[in-house]
Backbone as a printed PyTorch tensor [residue, N CA C, xyz], in Angstrom:
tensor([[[-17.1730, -20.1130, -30.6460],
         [-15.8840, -19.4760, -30.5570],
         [-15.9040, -18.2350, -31.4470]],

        [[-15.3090, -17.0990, -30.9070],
         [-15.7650, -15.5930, -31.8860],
         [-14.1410, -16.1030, -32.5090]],

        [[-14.4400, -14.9240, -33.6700],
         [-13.7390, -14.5890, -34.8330],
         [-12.0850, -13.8740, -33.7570]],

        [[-12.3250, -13.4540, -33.0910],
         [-11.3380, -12.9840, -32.9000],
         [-10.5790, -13.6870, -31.8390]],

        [[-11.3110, -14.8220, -31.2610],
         [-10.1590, -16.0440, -30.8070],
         [ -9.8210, -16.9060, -31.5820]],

        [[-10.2140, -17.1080, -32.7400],
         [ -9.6900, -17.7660, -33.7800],
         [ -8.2040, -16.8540, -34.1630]],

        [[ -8.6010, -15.9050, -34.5760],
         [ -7.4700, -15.0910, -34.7160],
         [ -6.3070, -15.1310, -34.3950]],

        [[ -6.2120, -15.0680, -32.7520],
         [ -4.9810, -14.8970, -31.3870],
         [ -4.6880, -16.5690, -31.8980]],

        [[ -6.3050, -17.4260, -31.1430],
         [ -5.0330, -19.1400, -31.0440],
         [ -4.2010, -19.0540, -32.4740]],

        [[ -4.4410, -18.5940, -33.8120],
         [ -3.8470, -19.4270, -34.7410],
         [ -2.2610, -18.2080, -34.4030]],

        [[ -2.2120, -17.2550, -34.1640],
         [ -1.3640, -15.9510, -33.7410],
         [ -0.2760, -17.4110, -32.5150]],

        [[ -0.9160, -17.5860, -31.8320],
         [ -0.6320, -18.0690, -31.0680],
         [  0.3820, -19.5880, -31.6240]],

        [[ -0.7410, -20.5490, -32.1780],
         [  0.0420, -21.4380, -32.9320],
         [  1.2970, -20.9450, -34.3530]],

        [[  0.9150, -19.6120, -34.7690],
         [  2.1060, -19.3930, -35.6940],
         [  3.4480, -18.7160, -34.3630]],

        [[  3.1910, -18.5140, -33.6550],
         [  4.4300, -18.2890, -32.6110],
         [  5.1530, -19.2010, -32.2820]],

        [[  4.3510, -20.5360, -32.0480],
         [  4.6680, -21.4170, -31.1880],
         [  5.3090, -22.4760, -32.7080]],

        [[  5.2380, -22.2170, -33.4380],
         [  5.9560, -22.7420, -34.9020],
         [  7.0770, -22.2280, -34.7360]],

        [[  7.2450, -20.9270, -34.9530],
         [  8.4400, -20.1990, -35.2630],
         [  9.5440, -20.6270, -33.5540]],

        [[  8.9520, -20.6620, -32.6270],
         [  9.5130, -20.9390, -31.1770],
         [ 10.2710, -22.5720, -31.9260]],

        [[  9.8020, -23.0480, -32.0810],
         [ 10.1650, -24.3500, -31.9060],
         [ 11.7380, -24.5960, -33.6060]],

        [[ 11.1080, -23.8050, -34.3660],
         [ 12.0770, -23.0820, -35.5470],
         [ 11.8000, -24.6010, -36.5140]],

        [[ 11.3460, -24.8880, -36.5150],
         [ 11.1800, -26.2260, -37.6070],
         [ 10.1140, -26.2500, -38.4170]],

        [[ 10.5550, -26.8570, -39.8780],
         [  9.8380, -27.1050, -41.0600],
         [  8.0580, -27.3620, -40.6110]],

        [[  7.2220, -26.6380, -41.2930],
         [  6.2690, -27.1340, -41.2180],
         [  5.7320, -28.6970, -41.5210]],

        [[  5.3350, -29.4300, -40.2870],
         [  5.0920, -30.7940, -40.7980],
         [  3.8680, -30.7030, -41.9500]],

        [[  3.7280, -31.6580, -42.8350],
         [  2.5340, -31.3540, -43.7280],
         [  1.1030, -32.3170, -42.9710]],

        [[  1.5530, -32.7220, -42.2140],
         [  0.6520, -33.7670, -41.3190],
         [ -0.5290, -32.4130, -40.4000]],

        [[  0.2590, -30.9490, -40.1250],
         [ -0.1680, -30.0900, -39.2700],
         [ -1.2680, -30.0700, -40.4260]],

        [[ -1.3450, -29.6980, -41.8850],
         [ -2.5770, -29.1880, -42.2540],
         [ -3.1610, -29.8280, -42.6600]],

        [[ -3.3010, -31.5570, -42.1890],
         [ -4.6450, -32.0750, -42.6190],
         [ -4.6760, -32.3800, -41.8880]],

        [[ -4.5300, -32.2890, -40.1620],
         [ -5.2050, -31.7970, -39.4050],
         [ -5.5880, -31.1980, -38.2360]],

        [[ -5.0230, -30.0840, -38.7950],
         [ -5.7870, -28.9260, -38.2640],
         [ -7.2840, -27.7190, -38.2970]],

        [[ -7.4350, -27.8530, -37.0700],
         [ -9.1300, -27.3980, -37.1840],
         [ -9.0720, -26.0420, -38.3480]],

        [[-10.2730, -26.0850, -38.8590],
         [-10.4500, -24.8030, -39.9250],
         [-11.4810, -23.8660, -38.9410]],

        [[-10.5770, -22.9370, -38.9550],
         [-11.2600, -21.7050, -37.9040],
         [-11.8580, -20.8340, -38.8990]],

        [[-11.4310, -20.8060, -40.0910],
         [-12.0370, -19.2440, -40.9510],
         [-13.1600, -19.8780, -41.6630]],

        [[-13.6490, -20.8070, -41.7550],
         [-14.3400, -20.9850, -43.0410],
         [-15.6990, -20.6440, -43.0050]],

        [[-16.2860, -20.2030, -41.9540],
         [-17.5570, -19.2700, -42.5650],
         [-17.4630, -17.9140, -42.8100]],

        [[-15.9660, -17.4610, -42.4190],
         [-15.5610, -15.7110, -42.9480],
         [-15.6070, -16.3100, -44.5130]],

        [[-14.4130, -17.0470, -44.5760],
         [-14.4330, -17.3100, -45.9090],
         [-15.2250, -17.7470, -47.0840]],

        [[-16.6820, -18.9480, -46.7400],
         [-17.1780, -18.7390, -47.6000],
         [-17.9470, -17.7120, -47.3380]],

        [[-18.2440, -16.5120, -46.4890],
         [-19.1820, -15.4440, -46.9450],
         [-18.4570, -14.4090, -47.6560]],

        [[-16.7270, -14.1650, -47.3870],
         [-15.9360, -13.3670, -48.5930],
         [-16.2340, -14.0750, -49.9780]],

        [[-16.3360, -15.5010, -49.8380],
         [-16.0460, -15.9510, -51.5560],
         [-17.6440, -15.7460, -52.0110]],

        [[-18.3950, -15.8510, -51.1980],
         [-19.6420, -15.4290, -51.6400],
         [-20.4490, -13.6930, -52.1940]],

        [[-19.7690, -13.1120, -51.3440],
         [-19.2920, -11.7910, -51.3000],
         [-18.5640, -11.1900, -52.7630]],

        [[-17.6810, -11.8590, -53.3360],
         [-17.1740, -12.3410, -54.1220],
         [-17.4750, -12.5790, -55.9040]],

        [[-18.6750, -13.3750, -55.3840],
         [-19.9650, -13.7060, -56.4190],
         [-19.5010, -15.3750, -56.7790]],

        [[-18.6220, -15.8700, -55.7540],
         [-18.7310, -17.4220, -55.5920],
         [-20.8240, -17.9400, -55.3630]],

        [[-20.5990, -18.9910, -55.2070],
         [-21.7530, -19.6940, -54.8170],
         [-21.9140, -18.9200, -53.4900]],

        [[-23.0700, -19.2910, -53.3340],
         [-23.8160, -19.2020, -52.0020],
         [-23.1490, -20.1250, -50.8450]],

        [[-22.7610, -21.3480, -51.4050],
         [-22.1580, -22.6670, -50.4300],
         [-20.9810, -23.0220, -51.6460]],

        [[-19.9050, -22.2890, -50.9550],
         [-18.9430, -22.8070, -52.2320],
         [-18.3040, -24.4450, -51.7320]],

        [[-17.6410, -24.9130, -52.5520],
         [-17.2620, -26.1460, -52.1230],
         [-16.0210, -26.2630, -51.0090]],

        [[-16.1200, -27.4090, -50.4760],
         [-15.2850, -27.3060, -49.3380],
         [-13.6630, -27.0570, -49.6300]],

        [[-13.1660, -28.0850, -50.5240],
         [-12.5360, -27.8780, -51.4190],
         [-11.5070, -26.4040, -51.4440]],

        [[-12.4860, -25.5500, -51.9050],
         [-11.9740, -24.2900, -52.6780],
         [-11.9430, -23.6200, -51.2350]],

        [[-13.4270, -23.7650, -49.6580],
         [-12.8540, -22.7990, -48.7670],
         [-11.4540, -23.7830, -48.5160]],

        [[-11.1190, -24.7720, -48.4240],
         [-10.1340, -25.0500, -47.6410],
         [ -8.5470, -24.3030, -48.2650]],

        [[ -9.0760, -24.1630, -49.3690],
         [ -7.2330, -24.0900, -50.5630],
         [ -7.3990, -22.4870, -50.0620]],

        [[ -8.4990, -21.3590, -50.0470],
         [ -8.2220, -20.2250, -49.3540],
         [ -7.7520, -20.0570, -48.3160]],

        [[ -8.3940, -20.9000, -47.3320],
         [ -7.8780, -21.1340, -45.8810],
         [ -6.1810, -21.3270, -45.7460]],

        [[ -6.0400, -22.1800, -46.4670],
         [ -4.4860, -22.4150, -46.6480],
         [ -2.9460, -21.6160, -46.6570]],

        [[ -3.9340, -20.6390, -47.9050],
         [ -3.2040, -19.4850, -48.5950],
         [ -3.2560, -18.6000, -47.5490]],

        [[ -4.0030, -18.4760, -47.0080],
         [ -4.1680, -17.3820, -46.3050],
         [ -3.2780, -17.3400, -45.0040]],

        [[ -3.4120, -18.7280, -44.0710],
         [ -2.4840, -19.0300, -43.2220],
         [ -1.4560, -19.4470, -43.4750]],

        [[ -0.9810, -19.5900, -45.0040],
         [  0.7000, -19.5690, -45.1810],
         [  0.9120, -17.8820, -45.1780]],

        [[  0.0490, -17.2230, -45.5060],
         [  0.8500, -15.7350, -46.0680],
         [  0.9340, -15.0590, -44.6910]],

        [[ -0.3640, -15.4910, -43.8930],
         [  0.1370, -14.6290, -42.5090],
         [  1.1500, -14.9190, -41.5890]],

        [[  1.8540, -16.6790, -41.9420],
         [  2.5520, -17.0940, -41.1940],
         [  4.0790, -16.5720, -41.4330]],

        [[  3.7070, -16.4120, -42.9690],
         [  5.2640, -15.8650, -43.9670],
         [  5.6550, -14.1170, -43.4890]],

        [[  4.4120, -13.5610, -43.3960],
         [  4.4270, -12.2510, -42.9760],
         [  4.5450, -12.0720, -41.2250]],

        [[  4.2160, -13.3760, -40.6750],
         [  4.6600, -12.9930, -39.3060],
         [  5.9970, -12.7680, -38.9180]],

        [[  6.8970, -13.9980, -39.3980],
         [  7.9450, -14.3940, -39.4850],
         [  8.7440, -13.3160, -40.4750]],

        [[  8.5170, -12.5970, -41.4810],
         [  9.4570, -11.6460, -41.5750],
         [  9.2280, -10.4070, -40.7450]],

        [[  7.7680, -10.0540, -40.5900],
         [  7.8980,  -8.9640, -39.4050],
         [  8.8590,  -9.2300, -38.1550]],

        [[  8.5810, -10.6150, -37.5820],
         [  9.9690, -10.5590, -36.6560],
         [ 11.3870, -10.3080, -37.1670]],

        [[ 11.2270, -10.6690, -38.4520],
         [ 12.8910, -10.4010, -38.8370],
         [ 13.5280,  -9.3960, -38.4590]],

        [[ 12.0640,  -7.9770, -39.4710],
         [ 12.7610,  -6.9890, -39.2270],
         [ 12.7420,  -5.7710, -38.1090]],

        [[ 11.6850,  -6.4990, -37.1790],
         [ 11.0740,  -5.5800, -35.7430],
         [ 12.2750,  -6.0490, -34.5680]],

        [[ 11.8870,  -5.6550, -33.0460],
         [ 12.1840,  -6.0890, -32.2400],
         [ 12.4170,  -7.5190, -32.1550]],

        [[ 13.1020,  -8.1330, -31.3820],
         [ 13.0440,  -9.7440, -31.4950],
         [ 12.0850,  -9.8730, -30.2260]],

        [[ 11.0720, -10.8050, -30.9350],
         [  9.9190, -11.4370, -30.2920],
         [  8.5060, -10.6300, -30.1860]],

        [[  8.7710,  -9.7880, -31.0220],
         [  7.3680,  -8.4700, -30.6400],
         [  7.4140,  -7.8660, -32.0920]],

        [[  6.1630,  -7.9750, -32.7770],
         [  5.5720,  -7.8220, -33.9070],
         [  5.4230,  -6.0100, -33.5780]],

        [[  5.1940,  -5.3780, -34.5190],
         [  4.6060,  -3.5930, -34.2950],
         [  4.0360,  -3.4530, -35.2310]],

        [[  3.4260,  -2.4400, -35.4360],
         [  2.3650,  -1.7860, -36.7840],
         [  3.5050,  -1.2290, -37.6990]],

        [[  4.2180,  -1.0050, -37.4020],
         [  5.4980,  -0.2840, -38.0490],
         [  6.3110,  -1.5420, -38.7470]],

        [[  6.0400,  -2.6110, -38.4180],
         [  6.8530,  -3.5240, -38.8460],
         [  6.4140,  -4.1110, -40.3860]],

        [[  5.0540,  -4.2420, -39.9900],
         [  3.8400,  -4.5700, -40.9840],
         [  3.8520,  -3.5950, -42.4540]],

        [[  3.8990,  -2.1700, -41.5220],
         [  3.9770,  -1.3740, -42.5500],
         [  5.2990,  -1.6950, -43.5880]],

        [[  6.2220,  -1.3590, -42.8810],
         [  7.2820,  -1.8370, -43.1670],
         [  7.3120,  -2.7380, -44.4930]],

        [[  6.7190,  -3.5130, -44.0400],
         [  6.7530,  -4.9260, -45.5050],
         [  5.9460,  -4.7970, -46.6080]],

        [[  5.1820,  -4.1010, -46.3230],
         [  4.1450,  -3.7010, -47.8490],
         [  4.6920,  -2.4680, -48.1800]],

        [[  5.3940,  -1.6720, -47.6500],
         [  5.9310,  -0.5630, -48.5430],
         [  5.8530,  -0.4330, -49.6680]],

        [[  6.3980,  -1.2360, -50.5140],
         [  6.8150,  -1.1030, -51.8930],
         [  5.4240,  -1.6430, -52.9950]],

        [[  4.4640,  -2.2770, -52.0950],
         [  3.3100,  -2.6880, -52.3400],
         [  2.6020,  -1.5160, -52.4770]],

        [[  2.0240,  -0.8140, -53.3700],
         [  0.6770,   0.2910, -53.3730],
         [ -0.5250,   0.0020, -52.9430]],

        [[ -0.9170,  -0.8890, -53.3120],
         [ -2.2200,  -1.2180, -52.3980],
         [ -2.4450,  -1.4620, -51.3400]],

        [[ -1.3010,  -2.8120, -50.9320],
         [ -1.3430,  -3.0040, -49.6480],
         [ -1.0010,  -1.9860, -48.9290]],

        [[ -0.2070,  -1.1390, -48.9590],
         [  0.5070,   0.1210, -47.8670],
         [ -0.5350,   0.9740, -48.2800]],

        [[ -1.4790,   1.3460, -49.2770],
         [ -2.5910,   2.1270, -48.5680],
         [ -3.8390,   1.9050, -47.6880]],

        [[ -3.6220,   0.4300, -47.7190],
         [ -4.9130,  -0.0760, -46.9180],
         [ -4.5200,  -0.3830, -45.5720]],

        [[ -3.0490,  -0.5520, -45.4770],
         [ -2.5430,  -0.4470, -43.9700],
         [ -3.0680,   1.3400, -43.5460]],

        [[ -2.3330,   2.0730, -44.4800],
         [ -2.6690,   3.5560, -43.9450],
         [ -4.3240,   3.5680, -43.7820]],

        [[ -5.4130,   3.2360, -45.0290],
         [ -6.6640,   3.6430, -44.0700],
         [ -6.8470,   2.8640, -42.9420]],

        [[ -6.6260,   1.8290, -42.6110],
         [ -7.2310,   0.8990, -41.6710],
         [ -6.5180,   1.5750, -40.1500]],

        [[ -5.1440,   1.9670, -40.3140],
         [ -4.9460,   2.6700, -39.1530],
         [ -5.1610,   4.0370, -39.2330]],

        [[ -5.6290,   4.9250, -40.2020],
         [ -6.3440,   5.9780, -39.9710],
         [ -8.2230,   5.6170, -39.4460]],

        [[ -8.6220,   4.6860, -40.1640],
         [-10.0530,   4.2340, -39.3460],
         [-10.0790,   3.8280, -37.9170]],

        [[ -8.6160,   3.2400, -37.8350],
         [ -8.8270,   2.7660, -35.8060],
         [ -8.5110,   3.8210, -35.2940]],

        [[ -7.7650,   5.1990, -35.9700],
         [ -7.8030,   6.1560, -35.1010],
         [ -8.8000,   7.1800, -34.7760]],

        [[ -9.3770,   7.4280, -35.6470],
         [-11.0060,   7.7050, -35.9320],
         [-11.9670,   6.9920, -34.7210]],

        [[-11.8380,   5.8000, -34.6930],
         [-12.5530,   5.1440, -34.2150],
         [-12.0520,   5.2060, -32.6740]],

        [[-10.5670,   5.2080, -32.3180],
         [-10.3930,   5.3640, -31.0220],
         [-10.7960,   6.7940, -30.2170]],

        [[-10.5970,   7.5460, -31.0980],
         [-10.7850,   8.6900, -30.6710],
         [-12.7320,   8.8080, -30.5400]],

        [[-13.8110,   8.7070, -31.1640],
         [-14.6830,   8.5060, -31.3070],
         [-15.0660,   7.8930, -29.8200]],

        [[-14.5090,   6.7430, -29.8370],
         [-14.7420,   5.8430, -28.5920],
         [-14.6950,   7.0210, -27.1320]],

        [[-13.6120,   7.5400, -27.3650],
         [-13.0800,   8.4260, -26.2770],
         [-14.0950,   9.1820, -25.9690]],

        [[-14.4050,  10.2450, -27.3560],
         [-15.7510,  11.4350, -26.9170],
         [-16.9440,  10.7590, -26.3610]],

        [[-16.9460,   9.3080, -26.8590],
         [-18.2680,   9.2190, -26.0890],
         [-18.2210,   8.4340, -25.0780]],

        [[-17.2090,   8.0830, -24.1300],
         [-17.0160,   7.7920, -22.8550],
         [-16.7650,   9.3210, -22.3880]],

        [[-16.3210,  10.0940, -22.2670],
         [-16.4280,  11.4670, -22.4360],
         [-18.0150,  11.9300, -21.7050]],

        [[-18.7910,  12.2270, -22.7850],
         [-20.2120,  12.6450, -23.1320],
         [-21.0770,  11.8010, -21.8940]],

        [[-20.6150,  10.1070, -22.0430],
         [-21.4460,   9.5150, -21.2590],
         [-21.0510,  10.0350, -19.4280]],

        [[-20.0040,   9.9070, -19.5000],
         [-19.7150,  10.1070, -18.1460],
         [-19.6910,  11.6890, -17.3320]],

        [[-20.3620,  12.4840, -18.7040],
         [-20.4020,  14.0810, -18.2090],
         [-22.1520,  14.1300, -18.1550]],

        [[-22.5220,  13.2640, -18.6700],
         [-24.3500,  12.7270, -18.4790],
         [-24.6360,  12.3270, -16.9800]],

        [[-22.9460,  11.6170, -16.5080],
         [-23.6820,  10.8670, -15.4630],
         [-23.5920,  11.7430, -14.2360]],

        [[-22.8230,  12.8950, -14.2780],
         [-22.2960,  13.7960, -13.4010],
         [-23.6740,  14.6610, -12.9440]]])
């Protein structure tokens, strides 16, 4: 399973939380599948954790991590459209954050870089094929 269907289903299961509007059961996180934990131990390794950190410690990251995106989904709906997340919304919430609101700004100055990039060379390729 790639990294980036992990991504959507859990996108998917934090929707389908907020749809239903009820307390997180605590039964959901012991057990529920752990989708991140070889990103995570190669960040905590990355890091200058162990090489094989303990399960333990990926799981309590894992945790944190899918409470904060679930907390940040759920106020982006607050303050966006109802039912539709935006980049503007996101931004929105780290504002007052310095770090975070500059790493939103490079990361969408790098995808634009990068989209555009993409472009010239569908571009290039398809003036090759002419």
């Amino acid at each position: 399973m790639s990294f980036m269907y992990s991504v959507l289903k859990l996108y998917l299961d934090i929707f389908q939380l907020l749809e239903d509007d009820e307390e997180q059961d605590p039964a959901y996180d012991r057990g529920r599948k752990r989708m991140f934990s070889r990103e995570i131990r190669s960040m905590l390794y990355a890091f200058g954790d162990d090489e094989n950190p303990l399960p333990e410690t990926v799981s309590l990251v894992e945790d944190i991590t899918v409470r904060h995106i679930l907390e940040m989904t759920k106020k982006a709906l607050k303050v966006g459209r109802p039912g539709k997340i935006s980049v503007e919304d996101v931004t929105y919430l780290v504002r007052r954050d310095p770090k975070k609101f500059s790493r939103v700004k490079e990361l969408l100055l790098l995808s634009e870089e990068l989209r555009r990039a993409r472009k010239a060379f569908e571009e290039d390729e398809f003036d090759v094929l002419k």
